[in-house]
N, C-alpha and C positions, 0 to 999 in steps of 0.2 A: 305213901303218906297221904297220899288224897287230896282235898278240900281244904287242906288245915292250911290258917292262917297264920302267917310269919311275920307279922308287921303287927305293930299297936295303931289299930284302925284309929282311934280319937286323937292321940297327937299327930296322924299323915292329917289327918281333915282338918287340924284346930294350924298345923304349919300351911297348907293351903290357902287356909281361910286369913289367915297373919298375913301370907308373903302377896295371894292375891286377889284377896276377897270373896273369894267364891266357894260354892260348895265343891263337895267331893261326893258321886255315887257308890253306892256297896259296890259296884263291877269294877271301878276304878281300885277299889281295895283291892278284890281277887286278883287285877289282873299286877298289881303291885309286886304282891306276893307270889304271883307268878315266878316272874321277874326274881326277884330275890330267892326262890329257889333251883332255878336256873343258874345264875350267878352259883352259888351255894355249892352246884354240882361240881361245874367246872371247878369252883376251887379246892373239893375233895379228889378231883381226878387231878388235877397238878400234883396234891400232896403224894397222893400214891405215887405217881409215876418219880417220882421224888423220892420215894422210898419211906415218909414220913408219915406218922399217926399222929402227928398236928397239922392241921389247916390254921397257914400263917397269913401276913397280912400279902405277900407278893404272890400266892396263890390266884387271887382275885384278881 
């Protein structure tokens, strides 16, 4: 998958900027999305070992 972004970069920066005033850099997006496909993994690998072709919400 690569590079590819998994988060709506302008509402994480526009909740940021709401909850604490401050800006957000592009690395803080990558590293988000990171994060979220990581997360993402694990709960494709629970589903499996589960035996399921759905990723549910106890997966994560």
């Amino acid at each position: 998958m690569g590079s590819e972004t998994l988060v709506v970069a302008s509402k994480v920066k526009s909740y940021i900027k709401s909850r604490g005033g401050m800006n957000t850099s592009a690395k803080a997006i990558d590293m988000l999305s990171s994060k979220v496909k990581e997360l993402c993994d694990t709960a494709i690998n629970n589903a499996k070992s589960s035996r399921r072709k759905t990723v549910m919400d106890k997966d994560f």
